[in-house]
N, C-alpha and C positions, 0 to 999 in steps of 0.2 A: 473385211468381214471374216469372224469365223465364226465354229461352231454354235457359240452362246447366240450371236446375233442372229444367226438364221432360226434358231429358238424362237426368239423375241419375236423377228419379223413374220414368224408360221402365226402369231394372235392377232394380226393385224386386220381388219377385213381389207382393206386394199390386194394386200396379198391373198388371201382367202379370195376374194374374186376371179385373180388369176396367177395361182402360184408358179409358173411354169417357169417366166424367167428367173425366180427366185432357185428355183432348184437348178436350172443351170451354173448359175453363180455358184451354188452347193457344190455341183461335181466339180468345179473345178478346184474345190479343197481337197480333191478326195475321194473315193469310195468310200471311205468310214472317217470318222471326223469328230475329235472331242470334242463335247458342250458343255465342260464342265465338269466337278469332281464327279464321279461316277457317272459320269452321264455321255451319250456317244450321240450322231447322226449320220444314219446310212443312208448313201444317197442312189449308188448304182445297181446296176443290176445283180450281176453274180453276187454281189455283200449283200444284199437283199436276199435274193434267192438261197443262198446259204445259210443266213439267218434264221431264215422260215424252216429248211430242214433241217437243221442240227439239233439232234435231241437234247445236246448241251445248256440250249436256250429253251426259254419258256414262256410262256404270259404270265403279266403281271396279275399274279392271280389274289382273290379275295382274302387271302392270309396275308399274302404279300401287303397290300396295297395299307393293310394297318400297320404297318409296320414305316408305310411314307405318308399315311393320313391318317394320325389320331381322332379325328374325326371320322373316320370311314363310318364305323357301325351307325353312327346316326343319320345315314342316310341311304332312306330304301330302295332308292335307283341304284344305288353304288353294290349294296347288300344282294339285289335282284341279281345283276349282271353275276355278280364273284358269285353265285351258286350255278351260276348256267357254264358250258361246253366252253363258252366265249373266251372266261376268264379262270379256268380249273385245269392244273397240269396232271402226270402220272400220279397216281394209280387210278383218280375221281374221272380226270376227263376222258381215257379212252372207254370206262364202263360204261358212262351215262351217252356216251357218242354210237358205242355199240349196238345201242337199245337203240336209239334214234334212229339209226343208221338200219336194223332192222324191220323196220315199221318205214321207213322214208327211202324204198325202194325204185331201181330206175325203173321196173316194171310198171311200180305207182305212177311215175311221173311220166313215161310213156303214154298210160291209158287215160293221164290228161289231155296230150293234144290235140283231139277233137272238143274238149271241152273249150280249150282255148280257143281256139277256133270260131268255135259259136260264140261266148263271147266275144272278141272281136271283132265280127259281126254286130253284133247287136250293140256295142258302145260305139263302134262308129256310125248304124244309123241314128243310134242318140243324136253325136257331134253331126249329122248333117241336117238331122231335125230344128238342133239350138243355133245351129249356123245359118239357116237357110235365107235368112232376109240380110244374109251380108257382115250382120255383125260378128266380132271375134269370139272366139270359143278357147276358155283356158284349157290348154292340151292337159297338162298336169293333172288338173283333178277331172278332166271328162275324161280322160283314158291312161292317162300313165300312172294315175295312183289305180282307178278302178279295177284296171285288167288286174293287176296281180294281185291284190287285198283277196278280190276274188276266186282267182284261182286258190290260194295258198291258204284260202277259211274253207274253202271247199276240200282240200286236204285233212286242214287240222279240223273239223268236223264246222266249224264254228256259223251258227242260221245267219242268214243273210239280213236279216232283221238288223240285227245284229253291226254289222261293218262298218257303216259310214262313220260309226265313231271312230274309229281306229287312226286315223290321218294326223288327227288333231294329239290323241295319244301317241303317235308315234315319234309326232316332232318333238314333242316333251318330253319323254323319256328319252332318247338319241341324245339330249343334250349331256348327258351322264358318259358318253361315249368318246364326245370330245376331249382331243389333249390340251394339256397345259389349262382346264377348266377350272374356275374359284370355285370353291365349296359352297359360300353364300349363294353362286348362283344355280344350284340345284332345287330350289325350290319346288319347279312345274317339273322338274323329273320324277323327284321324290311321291308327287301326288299322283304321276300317270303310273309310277311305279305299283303303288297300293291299290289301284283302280283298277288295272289288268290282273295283279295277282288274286282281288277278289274276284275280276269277272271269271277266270279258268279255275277257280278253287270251285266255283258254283257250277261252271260249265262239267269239270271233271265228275261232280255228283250227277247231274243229272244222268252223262255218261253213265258211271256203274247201275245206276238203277235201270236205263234202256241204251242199253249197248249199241252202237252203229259203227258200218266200217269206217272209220275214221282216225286220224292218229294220236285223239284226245281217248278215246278209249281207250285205241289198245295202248296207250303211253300210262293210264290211267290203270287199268288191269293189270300193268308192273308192279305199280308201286303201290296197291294196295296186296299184291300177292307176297310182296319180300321188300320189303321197305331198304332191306342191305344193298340191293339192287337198284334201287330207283326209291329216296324218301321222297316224301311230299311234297318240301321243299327244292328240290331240285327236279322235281315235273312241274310245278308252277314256274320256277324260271327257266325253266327251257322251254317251257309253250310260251310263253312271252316271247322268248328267244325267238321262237319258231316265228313264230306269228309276223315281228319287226322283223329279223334280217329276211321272210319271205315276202315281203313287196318294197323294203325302202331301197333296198340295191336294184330290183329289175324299172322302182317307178325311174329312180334317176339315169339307168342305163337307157331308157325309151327317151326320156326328156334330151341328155345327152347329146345320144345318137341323133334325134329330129333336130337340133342347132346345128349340129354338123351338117347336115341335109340342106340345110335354109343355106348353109355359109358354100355349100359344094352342088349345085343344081342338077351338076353334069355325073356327080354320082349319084344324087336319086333318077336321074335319065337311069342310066346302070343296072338300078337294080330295078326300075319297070322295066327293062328289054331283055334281062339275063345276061347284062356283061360283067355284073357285080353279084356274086352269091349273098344270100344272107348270112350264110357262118361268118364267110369273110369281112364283111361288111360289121358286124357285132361280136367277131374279136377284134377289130383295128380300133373300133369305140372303146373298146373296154381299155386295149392300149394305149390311144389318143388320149382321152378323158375318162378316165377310170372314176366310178363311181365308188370306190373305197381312195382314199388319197394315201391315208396312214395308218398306221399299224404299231405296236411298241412290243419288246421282248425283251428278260430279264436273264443274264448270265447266271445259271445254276449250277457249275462245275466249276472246278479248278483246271487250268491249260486251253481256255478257248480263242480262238483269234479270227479275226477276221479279214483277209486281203493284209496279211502280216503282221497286222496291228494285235498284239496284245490284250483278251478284255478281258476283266480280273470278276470272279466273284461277285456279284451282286449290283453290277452295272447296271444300269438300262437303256436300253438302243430304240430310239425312234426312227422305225421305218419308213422312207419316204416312199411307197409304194408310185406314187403319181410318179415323181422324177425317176425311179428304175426303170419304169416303161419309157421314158425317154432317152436311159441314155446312149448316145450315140455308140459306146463301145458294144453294144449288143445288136442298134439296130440302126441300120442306116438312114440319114436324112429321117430323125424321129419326130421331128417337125412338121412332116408332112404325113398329111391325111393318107395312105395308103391302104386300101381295102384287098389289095392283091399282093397283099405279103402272103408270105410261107416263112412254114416254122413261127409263129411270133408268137407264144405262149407268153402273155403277159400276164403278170402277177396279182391279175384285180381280187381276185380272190381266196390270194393266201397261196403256202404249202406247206406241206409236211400235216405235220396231226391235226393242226386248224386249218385244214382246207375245206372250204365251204359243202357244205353237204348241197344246198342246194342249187352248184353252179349249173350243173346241166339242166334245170327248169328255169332258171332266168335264162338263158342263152335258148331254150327255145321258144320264152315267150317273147323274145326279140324278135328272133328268126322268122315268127308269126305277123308278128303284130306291124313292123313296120313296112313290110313291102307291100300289106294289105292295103294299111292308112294310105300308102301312095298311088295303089291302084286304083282307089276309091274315091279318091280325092287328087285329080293330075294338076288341080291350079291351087293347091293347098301354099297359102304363103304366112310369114307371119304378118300377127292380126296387132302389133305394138309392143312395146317395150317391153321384154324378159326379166325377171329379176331372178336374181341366184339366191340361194341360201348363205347366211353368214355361215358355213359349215368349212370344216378343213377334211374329218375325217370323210366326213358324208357330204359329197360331191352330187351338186344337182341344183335343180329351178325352183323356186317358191311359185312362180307363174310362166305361162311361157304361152300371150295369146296368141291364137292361129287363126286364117280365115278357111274356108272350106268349099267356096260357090265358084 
């Protein structure tokens, strides 16, 4: 096996099920590893880690990416993304990350967690309402989508009215996120793509004409006050932005975490009696089964290397974020579920300039949400058959029934 083939085998769904042993086979080519004329895979940690901070490297961002798909501009999922934070290097992405980043404050998401709270509450008396005569309750969208769509529309101002759509858009457009994706099959991205960027173009008017604290206005209040600042076009893809990576990363880290739960009894024992914290417990998940898998970045300098290897100008490296969190030169016996590690900063969320703005509100609406569910529910088992998502980047359940009585 090398490089190329571990390319190939990342589209497999086989693999996509469970890439883990695949990325073992990967380290053992290597921490960094050709795929090909310009093309690399990092598989370990520091190469990883390195990669994400070196200002050297960059995302493959929406100038870039026509530059490898003459097709790009014709498609409004692709168009969306390369105007947002996501996909925009120096000088675009640290302004428009600034503005975000000022309006999407810890204060902010502090004076969420009594909100969270209450919800949690009230979608688990939901799930023991729909549970209560025995039959299964899909965890997924009774709680692991709803808690955070919730939360994070409640942020971006967005009426509740409103939401349940979102789930169905957000699988569609995500598919646009996907590596190694054919263009033909952008179809349903491209439509959720124009679908969201109409609902926040309308959403944002409504905004200027009655202002609330929310971060659709004042994100909205930018870019009508200095367009240099924040155009139009890039506050519609960054509330889209917003909107998708604030509940598709916390649904699938909830979903994650509860398999793990079902597969280890004796750590959800743990964390009902206080031998297992919740921080602990929801960084060793993010470790374990990281709900971001991969990541790619693009060589922008002349002299970059990585773990000694040479990368020349205009490379591209795909990040295996899932296999660095495993691999054993950083972190012992990575194999094993461990909730009482120390030090184990694992990569689920990026570093360096792409570091997720909203890691610390997924990490507390973990910290919330599942020791509750356990409290609440002490004979909670699974209720049949899970299915994953064909997803490689975006790591998580399409269902995952549970019983509740």
């Amino acid at each position: 096996m090398d490089g190329a083939a571990i390319v190939e085998r990342l589209m497999t769904t086989e693999v996509r099920r469970d890439p883990y042993p695949l990325y073992a086979r990967a380290r053992e080519l290597g921490p960094v590893v050709p795929a090909g004329e310009g093309m690399y895979v990092v598989t370990g940690y520091a190469a990883v880690n390195k990669v994400l901070r070196t200002p050297g490297f960059g995302v493959v961002s929406g100038d870039t990416m026509a530059d490898f798909e003459p097709e790009y501009a014709r498609h409004d999922s692709l168009v969306l993304f390369g105007r947002s934070i996501l996909q925009r290097n120096a000088p675009d992405q640290p302004r428009v990350r600034s503005l975000i980043a000022s309006v999407f404050t810890a204060r902010r998401v502090a004076e969420l967690r009594p909100a969270v709270e209450g919800a949690v509450a009230r979608l688990l008396d939901e799930m023991a309402e729909q549970g209560a005569d025995g039959s299964a309750v899909d965890f997924m969208d009774a709680f692991a989508f709803r808690l955070p769509v919730g939360v994070v529309c409640e942020l971006l101002g967005v009426p509740e009215r409103d939401r349940y759509r979102f789930r169905r858009l957000a699988s569609d457009l995500t598919v646009a996120l996907e590596m190694f994706q054919p263009l033909d099959g952008l179809a349903v991205a491209d439509k959720a793509a124009v679908e969201l960027s109409r609902y926040f173009l309308e959403l944002a008017g409504e905004r200027a004409a009655d202002p609330r604290d929310d971060l659709v206005t004042d994100l909205a209040r930018i870019a009508a006050e200095d367009e240099a600042r924040l155009s139009v076009e890039e506050l519609l893809a960054n509330l889209v932005l917003l909107l998708i990576a604030g509940f598709e990363t916390t649904t699938n880290l909830l979903g994650n975490g509860l398999a793990v739960l079902f597969r280890h009894p004796g750590i959800a024992d743990g964390l009902r009696g206080g031998a297992v914290t919740p921080a602990g417990f929801t960084d060793e998940v993010l470790r374990f089964d990281a709900p971001i898998q991969a990541t790619s970045r693009i060589a922008l300098a002349e002299g970059l290397a990585v773990e000694g290897l040479p990368i020349p100008p205009g490379a591209v490296l795909t990040l295996l974020i899932g296999s660095a969190n495993h691999d054993p030169a950083r972190y012992e016996r990575p194999e094993v579920f461990d909730p009482t590690r120390t030090d184990s900063q694992p990569l689920s969320f990026g570093g360096g300039p792409h570091f997720c703005l909203g890691s610390q509100l997924a990490r507390m609406e973990a910290e919330v949400a599942l020791p509750a569910l356990l409290d609440r529910f002490p004979r909670l088992a699974p209720g049949g058959p899970a299915t994953r998502r064909d997803r490689l980047v975006l790591r998580g359940f399409e269902t995952l029934p549970v019983t509740v009585r």
